[in-house]
PyMOL Python script that loads the backbone (N, CA, C, O; Angstrom):
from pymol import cmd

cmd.read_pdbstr("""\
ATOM      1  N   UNK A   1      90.008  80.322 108.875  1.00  0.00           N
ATOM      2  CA  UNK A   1      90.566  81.338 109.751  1.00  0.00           C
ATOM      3  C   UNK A   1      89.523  81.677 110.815  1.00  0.00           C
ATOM      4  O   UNK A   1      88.358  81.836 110.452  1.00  0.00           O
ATOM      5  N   UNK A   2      89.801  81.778 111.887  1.00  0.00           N
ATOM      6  CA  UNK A   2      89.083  82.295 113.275  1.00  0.00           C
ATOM      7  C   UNK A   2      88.576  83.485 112.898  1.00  0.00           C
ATOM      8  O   UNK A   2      88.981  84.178 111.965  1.00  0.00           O
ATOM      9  N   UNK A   3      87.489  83.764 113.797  1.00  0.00           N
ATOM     10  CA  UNK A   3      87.051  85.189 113.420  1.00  0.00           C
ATOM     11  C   UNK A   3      87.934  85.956 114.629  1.00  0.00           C
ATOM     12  O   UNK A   3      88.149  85.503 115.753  1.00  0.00           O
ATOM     13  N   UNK A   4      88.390  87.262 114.075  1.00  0.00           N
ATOM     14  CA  UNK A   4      88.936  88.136 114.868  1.00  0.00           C
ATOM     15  C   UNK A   4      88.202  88.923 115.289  1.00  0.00           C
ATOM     16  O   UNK A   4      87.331  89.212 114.468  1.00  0.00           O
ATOM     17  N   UNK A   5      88.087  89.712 116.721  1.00  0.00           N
ATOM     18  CA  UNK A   5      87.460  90.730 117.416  1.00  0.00           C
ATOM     19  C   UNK A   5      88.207  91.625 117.347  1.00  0.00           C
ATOM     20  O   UNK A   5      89.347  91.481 116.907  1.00  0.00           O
ATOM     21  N   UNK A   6      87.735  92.749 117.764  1.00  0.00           N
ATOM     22  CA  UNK A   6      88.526  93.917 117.819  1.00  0.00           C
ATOM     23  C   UNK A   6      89.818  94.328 118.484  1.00  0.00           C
ATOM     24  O   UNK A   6      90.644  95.110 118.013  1.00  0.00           O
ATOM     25  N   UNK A   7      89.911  93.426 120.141  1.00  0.00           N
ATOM     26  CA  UNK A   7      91.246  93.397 120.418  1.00  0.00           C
ATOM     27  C   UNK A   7      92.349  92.665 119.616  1.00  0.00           C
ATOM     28  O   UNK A   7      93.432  93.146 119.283  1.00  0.00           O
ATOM     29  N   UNK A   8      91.934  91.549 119.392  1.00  0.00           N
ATOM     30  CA  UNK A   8      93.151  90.940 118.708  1.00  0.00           C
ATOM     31  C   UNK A   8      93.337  91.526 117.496  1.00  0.00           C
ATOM     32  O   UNK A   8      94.513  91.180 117.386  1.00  0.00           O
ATOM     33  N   UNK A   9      93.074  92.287 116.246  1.00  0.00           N
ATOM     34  CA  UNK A   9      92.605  92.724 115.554  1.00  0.00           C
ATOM     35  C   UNK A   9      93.882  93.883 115.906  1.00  0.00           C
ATOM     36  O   UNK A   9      95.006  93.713 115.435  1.00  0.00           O
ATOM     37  N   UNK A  10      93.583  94.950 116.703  1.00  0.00           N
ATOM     38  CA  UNK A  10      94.415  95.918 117.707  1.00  0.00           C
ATOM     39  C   UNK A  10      95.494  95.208 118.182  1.00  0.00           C
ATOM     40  O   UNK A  10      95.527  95.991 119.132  1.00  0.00           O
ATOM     41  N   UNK A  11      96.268  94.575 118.379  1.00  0.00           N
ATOM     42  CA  UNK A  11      97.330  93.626 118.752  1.00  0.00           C
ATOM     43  C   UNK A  11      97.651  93.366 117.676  1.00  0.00           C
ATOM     44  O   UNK A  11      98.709  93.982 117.545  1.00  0.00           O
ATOM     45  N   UNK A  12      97.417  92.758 116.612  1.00  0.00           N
ATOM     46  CA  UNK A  12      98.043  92.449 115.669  1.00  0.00           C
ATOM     47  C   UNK A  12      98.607  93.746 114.898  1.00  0.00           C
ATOM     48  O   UNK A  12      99.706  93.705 114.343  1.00  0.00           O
ATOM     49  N   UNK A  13      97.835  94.848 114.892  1.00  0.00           N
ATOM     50  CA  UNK A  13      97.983  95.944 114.235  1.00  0.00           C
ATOM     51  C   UNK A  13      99.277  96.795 114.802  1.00  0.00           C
ATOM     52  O   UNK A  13     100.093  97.171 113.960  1.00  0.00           O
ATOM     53  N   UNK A  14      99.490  97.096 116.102  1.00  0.00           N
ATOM     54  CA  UNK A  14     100.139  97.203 117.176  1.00  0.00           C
ATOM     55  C   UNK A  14     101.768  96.444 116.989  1.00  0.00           C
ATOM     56  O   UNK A  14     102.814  97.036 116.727  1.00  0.00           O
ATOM     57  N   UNK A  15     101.631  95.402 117.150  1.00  0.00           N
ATOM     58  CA  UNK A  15     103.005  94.154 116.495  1.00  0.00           C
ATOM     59  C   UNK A  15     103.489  95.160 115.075  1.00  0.00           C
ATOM     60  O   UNK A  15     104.514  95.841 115.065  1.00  0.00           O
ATOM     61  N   UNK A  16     102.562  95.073 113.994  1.00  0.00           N
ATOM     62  CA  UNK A  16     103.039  95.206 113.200  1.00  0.00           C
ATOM     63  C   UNK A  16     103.461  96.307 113.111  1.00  0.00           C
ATOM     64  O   UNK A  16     104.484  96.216 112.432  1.00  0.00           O
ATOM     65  N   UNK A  17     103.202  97.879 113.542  1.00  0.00           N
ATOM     66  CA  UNK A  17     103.415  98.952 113.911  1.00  0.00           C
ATOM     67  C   UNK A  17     105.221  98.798 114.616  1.00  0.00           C
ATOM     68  O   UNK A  17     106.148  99.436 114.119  1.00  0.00           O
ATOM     69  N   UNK A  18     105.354  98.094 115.496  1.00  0.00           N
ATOM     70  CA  UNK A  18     106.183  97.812 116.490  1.00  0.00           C
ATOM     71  C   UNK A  18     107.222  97.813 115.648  1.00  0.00           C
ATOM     72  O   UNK A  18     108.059  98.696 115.460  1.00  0.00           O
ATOM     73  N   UNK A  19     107.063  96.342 114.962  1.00  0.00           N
ATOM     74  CA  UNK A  19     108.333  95.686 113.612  1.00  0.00           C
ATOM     75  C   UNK A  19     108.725  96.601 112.444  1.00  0.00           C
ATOM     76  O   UNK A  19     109.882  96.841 112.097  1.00  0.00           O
ATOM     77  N   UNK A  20     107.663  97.055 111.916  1.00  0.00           N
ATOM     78  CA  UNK A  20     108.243  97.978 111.024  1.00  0.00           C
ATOM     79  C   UNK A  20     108.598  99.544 110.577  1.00  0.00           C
ATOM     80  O   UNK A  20     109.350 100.132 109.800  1.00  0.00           O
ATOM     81  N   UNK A  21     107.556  99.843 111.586  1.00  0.00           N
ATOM     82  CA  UNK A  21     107.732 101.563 111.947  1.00  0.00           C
ATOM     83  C   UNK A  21     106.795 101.711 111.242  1.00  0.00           C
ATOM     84  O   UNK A  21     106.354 100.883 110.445  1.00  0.00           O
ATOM     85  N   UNK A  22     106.190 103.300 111.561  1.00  0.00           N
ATOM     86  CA  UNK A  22     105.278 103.640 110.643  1.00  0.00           C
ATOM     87  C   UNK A  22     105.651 104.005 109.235  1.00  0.00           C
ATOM     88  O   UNK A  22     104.774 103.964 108.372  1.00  0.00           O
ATOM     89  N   UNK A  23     106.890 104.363 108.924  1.00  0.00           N
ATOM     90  CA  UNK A  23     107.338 104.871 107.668  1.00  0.00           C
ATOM     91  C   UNK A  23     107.274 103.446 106.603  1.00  0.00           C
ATOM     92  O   UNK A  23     106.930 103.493 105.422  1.00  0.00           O
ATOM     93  N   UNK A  24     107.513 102.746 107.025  1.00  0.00           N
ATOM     94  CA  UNK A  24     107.146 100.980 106.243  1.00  0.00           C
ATOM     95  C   UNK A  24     106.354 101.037 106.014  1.00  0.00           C
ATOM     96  O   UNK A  24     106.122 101.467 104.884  1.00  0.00           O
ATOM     97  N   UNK A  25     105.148 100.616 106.969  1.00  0.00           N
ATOM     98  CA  UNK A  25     103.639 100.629 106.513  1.00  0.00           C
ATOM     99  C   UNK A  25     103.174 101.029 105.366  1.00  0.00           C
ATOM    100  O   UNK A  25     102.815 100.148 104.584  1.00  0.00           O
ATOM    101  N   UNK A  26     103.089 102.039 105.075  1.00  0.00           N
ATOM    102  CA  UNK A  26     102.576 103.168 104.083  1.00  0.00           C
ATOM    103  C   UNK A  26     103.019 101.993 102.714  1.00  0.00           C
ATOM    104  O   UNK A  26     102.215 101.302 102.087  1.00  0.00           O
ATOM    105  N   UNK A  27     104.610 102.049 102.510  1.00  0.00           N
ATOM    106  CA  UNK A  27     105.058 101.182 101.372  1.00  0.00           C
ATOM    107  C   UNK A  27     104.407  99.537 101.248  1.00  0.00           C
ATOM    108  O   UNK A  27     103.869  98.949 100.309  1.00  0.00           O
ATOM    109  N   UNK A  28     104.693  99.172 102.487  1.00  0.00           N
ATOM    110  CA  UNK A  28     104.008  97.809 102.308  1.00  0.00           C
ATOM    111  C   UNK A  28     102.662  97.728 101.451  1.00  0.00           C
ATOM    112  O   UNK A  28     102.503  97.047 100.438  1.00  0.00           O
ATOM    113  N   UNK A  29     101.951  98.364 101.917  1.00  0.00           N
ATOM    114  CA  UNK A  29     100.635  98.460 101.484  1.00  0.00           C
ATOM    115  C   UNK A  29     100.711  98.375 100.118  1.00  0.00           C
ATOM    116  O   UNK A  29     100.196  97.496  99.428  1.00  0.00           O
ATOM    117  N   UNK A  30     101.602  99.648  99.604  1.00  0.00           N
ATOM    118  CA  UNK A  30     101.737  99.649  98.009  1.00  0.00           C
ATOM    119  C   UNK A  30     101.913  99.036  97.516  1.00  0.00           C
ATOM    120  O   UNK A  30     101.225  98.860  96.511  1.00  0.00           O
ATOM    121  N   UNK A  31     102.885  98.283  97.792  1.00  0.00           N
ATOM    122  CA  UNK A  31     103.486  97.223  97.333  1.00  0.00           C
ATOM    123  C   UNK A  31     102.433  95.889  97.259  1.00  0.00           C
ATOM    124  O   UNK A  31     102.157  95.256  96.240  1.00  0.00           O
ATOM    125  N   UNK A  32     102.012  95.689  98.404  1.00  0.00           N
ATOM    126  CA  UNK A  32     101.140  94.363  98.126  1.00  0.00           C
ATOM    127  C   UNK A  32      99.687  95.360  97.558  1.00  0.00           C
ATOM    128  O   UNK A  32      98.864  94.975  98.388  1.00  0.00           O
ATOM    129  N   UNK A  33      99.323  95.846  97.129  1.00  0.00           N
ATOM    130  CA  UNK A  33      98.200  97.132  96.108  1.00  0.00           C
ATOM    131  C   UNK A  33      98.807  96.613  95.161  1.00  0.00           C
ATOM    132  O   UNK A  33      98.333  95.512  94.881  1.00  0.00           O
ATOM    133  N   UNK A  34      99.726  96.944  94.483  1.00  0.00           N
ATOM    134  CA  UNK A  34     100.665  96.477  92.916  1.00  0.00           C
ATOM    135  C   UNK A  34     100.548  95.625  93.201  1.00  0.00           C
ATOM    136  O   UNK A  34      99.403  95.525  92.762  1.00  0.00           O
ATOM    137  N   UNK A  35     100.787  94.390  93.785  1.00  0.00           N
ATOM    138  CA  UNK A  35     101.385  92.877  93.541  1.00  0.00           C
ATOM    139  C   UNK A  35      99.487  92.181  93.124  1.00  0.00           C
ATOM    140  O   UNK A  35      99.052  91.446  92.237  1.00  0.00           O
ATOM    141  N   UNK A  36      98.833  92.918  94.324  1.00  0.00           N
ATOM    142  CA  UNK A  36      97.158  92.339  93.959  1.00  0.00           C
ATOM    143  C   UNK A  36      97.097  92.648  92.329  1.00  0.00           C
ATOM    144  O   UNK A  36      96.995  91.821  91.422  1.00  0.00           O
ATOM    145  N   UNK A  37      97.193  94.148  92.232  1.00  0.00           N
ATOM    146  CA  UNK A  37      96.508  94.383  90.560  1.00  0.00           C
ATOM    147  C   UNK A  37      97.161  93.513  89.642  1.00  0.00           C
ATOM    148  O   UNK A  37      96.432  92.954  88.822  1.00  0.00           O
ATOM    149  N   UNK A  38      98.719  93.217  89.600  1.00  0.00           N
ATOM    150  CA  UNK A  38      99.340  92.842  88.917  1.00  0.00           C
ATOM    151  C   UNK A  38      98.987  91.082  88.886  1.00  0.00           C
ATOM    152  O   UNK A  38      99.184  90.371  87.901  1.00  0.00           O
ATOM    153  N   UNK A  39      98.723  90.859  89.512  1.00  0.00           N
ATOM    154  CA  UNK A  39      97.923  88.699  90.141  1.00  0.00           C
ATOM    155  C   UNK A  39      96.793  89.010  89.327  1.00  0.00           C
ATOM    156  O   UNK A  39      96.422  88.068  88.626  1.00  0.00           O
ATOM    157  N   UNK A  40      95.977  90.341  89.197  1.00  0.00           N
ATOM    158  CA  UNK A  40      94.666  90.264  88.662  1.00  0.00           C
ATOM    159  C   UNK A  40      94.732  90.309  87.074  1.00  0.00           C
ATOM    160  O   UNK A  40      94.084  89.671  86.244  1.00  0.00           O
ATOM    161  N   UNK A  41      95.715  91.259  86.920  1.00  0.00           N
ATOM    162  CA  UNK A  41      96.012  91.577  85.358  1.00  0.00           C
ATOM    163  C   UNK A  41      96.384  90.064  84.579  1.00  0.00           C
ATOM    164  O   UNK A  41      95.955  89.560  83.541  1.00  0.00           O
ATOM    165  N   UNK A  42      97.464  89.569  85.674  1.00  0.00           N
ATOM    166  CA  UNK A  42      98.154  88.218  84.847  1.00  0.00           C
ATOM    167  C   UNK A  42      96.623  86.851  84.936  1.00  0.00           C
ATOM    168  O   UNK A  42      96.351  85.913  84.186  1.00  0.00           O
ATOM    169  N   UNK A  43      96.266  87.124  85.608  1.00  0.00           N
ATOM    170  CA  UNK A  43      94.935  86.113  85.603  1.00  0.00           C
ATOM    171  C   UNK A  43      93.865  86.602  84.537  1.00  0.00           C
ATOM    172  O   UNK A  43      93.365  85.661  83.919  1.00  0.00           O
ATOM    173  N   UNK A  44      93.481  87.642  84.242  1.00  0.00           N
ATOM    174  CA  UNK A  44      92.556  87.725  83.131  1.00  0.00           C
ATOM    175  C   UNK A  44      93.125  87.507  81.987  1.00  0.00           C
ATOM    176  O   UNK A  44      92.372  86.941  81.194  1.00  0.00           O
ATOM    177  N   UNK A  45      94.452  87.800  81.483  1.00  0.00           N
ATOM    178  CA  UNK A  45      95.699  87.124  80.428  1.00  0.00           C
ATOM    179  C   UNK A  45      95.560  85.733  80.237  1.00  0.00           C
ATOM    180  O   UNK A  45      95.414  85.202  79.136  1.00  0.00           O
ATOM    181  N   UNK A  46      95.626  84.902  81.782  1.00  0.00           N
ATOM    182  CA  UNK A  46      95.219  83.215  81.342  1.00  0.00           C
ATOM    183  C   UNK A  46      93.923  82.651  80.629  1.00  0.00           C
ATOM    184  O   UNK A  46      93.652  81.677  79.927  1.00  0.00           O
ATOM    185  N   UNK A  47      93.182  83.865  81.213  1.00  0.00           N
ATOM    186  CA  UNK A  47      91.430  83.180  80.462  1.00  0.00           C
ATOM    187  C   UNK A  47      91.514  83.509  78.915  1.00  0.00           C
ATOM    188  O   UNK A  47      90.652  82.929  78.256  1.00  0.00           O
ATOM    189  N   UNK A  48      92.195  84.152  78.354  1.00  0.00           N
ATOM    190  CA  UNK A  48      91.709  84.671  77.280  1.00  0.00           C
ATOM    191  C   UNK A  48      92.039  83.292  76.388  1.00  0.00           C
ATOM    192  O   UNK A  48      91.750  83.247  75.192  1.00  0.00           O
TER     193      UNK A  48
END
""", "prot")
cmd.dss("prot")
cmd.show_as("cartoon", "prot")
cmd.util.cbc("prot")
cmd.orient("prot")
């Protein structure tokens, strides 16, 4: 992946603002927050 600077960085943030509204955001986040812990939980389950 390219390194991003701060404008594009701001543009991308901006887009995504655009598409989903701010009231989305907030959930998205959660949602992929749960989906990380839950990838982490099911992966320490495989090592055992």
């Amino acid at each position: 992946m390219a390194n991003l600077g701060l404008t594009e960085i701001l543009v991308i943030a901006l887009i995504i603002i655009l598409l989903f509204g701010g009231k989305k955001i907030p959930e998205f986040f959660k949602g992929l927050g749960e989906s990380i812990k839950e990838f982490k939980k099911a992966s320490k389950d495989t090592d055992k």
